[in-house]
C-alpha positions in Angstrom: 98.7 97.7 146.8 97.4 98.1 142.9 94.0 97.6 142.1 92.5 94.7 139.9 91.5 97.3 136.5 87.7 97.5 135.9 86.4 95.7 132.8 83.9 97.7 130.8 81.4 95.6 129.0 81.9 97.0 125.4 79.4 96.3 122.3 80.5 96.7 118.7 77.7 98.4 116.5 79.2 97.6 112.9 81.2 94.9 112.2 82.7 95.6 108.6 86.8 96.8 107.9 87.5 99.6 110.4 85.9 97.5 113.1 88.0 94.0 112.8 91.0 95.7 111.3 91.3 98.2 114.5 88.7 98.6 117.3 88.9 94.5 117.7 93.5 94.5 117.9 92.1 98.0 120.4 89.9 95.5 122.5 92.6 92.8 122.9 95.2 95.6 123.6 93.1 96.4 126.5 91.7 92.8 127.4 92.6 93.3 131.3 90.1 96.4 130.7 87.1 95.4 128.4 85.2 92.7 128.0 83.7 92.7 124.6 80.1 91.1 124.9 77.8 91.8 122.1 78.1 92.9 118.1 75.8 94.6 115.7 75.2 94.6 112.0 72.7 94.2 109.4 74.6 91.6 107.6 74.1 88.3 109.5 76.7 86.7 107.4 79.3 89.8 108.3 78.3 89.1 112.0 79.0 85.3 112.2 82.1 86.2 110.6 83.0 89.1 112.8 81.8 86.8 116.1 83.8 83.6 114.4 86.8 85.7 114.7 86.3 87.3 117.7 84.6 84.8 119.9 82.0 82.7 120.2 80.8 84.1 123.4 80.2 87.5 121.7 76.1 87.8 121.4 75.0 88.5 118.3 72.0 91.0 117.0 71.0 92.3 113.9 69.3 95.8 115.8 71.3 97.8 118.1 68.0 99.0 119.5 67.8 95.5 120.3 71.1 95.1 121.8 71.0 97.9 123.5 68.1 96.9 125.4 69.4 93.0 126.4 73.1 94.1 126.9 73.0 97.4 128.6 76.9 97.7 127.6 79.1 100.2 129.5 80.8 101.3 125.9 79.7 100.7 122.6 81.7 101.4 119.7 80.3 102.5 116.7 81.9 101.8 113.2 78.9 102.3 110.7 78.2 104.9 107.5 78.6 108.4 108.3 75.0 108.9 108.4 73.7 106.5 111.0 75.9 107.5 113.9 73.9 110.4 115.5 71.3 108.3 115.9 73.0 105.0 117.0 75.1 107.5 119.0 72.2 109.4 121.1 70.6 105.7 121.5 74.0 104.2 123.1 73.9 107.4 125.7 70.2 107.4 126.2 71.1 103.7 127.6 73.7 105.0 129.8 76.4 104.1 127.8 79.6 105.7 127.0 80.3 105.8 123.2 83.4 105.9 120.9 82.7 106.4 117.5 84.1 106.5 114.3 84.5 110.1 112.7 82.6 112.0 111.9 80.6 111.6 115.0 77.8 113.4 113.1 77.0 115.0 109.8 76.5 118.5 110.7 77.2 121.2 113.8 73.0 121.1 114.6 73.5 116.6 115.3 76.2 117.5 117.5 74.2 119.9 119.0 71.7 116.9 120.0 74.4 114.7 120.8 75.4 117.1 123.1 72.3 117.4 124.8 71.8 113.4 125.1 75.4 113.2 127.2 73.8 116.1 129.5 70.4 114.2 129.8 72.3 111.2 130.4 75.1 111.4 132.3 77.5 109.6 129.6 80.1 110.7 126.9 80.3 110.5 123.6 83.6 111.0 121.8 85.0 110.7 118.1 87.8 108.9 116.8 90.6 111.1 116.2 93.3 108.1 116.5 96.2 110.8 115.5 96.0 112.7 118.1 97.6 109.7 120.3 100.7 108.3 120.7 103.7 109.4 122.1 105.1 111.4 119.4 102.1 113.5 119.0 102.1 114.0 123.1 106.1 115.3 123.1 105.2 117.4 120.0 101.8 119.7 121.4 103.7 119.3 125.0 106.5 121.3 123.3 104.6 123.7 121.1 102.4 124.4 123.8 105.0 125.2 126.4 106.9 127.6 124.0 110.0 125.4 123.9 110.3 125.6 120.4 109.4 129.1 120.2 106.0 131.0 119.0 104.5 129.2 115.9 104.7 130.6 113.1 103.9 128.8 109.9 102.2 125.5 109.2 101.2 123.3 106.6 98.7 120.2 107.0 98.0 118.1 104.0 96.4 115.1 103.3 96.9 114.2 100.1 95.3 110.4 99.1 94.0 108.6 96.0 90.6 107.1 96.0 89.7 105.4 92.2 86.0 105.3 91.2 85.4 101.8 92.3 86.2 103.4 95.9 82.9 106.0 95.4 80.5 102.4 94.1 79.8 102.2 97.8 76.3 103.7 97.6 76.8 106.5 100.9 80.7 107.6 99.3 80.3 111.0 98.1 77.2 112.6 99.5 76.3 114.7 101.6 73.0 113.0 103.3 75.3 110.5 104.1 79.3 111.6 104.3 78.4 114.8 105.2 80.9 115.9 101.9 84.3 115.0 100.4 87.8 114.8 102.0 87.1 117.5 104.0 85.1 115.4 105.9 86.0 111.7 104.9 89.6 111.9 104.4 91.3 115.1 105.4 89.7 115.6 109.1 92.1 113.1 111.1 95.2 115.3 110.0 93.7 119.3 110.5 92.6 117.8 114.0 95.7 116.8 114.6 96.7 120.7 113.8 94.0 122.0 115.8 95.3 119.7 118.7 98.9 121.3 118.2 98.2 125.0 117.5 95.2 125.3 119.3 92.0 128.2 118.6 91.8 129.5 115.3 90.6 132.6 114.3 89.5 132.8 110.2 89.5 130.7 107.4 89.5 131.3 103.4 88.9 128.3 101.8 88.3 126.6 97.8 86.6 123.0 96.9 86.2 121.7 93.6 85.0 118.6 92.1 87.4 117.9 89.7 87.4 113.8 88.7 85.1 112.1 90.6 81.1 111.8 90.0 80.1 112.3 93.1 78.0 115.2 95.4 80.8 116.7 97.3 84.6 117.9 96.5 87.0 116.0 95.7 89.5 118.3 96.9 89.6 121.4 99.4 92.5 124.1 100.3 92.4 126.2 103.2 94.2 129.2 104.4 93.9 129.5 108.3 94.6 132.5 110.6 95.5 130.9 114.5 94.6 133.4 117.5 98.3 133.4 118.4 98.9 134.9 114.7 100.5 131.9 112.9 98.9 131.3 109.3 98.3 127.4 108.3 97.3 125.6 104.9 95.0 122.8 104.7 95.1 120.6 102.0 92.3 117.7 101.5 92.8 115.4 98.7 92.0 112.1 97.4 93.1 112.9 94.1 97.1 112.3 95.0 98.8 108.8 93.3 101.8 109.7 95.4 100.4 109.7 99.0 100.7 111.2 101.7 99.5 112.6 105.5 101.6 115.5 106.9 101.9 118.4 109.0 104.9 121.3 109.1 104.9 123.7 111.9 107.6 126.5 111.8 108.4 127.7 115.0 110.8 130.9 116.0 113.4 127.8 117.2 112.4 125.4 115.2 110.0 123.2 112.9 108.5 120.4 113.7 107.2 118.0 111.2 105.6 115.0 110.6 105.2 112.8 107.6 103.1 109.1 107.8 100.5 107.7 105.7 97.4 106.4 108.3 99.0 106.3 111.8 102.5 107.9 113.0 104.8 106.6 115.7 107.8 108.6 117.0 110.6 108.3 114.2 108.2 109.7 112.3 108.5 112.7 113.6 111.4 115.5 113.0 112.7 118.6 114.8 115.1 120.7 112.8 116.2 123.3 115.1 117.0 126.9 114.2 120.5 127.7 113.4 120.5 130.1 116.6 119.8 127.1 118.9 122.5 125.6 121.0 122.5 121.6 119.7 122.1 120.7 123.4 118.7 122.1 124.1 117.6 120.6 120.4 118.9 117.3 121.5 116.3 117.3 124.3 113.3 117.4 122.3 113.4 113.9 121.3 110.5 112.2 122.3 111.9 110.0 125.6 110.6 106.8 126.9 108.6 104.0 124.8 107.5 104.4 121.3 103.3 104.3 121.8 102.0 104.7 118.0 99.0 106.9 117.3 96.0 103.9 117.5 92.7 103.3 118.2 94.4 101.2 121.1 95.8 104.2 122.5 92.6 106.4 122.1 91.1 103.5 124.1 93.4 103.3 126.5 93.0 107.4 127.3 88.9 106.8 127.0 89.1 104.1 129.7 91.1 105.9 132.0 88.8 108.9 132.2 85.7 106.5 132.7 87.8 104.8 135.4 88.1 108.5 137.1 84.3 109.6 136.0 86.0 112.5 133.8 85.0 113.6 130.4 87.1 112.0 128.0 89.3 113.4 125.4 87.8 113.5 122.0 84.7 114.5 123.1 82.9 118.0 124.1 84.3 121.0 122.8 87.0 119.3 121.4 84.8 117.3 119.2 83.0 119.9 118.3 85.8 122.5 117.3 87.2 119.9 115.0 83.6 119.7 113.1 83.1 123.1 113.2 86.4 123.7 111.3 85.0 121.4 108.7 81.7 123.4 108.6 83.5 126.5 108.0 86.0 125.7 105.6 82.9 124.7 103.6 81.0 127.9 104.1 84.3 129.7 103.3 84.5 128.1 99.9 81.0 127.7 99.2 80.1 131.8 99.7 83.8 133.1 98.5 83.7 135.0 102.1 86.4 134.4 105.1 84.6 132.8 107.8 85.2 133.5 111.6 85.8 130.9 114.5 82.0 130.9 116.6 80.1 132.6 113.2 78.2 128.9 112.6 75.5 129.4 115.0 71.5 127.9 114.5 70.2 129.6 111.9 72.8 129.9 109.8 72.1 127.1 107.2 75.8 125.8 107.4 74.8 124.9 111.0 71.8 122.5 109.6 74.1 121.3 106.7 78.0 120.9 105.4 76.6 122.6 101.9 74.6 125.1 104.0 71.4 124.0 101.8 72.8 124.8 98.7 72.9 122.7 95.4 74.9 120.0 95.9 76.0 119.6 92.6 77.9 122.8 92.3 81.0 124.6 93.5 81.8 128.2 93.6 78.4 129.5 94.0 78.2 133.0 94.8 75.5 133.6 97.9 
């Protein structure tokens, strides 16, 4: 006999773009699951608007200290600035509430440290948004890398490579580090090298440049990377918004085959290519195709995995170590192109000032500054 599916009471904290254009469709994806009761922001005339559109039964508050407090949500998801979503985020788990929150969950490795510590104080998750990790194509392709099907990886590319005008930076927290936490590297670039991570797994070193090369603002405007894996395969990383022609893709060349995928902002299975090897019989390449429905990467489906791991009391994907690997890749790509040094995988620890700070306390108005 199959169960009636719990319905987690979910607040909204944030109410602008990312939060009507995708965590509202995510809500109403999973309406036999949620139950969206309560919405946050600052801007009351944002907030009748979000509430107009999302129902009239939605409460509304201008404080999610407030909300917190009336509500007591199950799940609160959190699509404000960069900057406010450690605190917002140790608040919603101090409450004993699960959180899902837009990346970067926090600026720095030393938040997520605290973060960290709030979900063992209280019992509740906290995980980041990492939409492109989800979806069936993404699934087939780590489910094959993983398993050695296509062979040992050996060379792989990830590039983000997007165009952001100056009117894109007038939003006052754009383009600094107190409250983006940097450039593409963090902004921009982050969803596709955690999609890599997610593939390939544990890396080992990284040597890494940043620049700021049009824009007027604190942090780069572009970043390259050249990563070492632990298995021995060597990556690039390329973080751009200075690109007209756009782009979001990942290459990984395996012993039988490469893999590659080549989207803009979300993926779904025909966007994904195997090329096999010419050694390979075209039978065994014929059964990589991803079988079954077509899920796209989406917030919906990132939801949908979140909910079934509160449903079995597990820690959900996108959180813990996970979460934190993907921002400590981020922190030392920035130390490797801040210092001129190659960084190692577990080097960031406290004390080292790229622990406290993306720019690891340096000026923030310069690039390529020897230590």
């Amino acid at each position: 006999m199959s169960r009636t599916p719990v319905r987690r009471r979910v607040a909204v904290v944030g109410t602008g773009a990312v939060v009507t254009a995708s965590h509202l469709p995510a809500l109403r994806a999973h309406a036999d699951r949620t139950e969206l009761v309560a919405a946050v922001d600052v801007d009351p005339g944002r907030l009748a608007a979000f509430r107009s559109e999302a129902g009239e039964r939605v409460a509304g508050f201008t404080s999610a200290a407030a909300m917190l407090d009336a509500v007591r949500p199950d799940l609160v998801l959190i699509g404000t600035p960069p900057a406010l979503h450690r605190e917002q985020t140790v608040a919603a788990l101090e409450a004993g509430a699960w959180v899902l929150c837009e990346k970067p969950l926090c600026l720095s490795l030393a938040e997520y440290d605290g973060i960290a510590a709030a979900e063992e104080a209280s019992g509740a998750y906290a995980s980041v948004i990492f939409q492109h990790r989800y979806g069936s194509g993404a699934d087939r392709a780590r489910a094959l890398i993983r398993s050695g099907e296509l062979g040992a990886p050996l060379v792989a590319h990830c590039q983000t490579t997007w165009y952001r005008d100056a009117a894109y930076y007038s939003a006052p927290w754009r383009g600094r580090w107190d409250t983006e936490g940097g450039g593409p590297t963090m902004g921009h670039g982050i969803h596709q090298y955690d999609l890599l991570l997610h593939l390939l797994g544990e890396w080992e070193e990284i040597r890494a440049m940043a620049a700021r090369l049009v824009h007027d603002t604190e942090g780069e405007d572009v970043s390259t990377a050249l990563v070492r894996f632990r298995d021995g395969a060597l990556a690039t990383v390329v973080n751009s918004v200075l690109s007209p022609d756009e782009t979001s893709r990942i290459r990984v060349d395996c012993a039988d085959a490469t893999v590659e995928l080549t989207h803009l902002y979300g993926h779904v299975d025909d966007d994904w290519r195997y090329t096999p090897a010419p050694h390979v019989p075209a039978g065994r390449a014929e059964a990589w195709r991803t079988p079954g429905r077509d899920v796209p990467s989406s917030h919906a489906a990132q939801l949908g995995a979140l909910l079934d791991a509160y449903d079995a009391g597990v820690r959900p994907p996108g959180s813990g170590q996970e979460a934190r690997g993907t921002l400590e890749f981020a922190a030392a790509l920035y130390k490797a192109a801040f210092t001129g040094r190659p960084v190692r995988a577990g080097e960031i620890v406290p004390g080292d000032p790229f622990h406290a700070a993306m720019h690891g306390e340096r000026s923030v108005r310069a690039f390529g500054e020897q230590v």
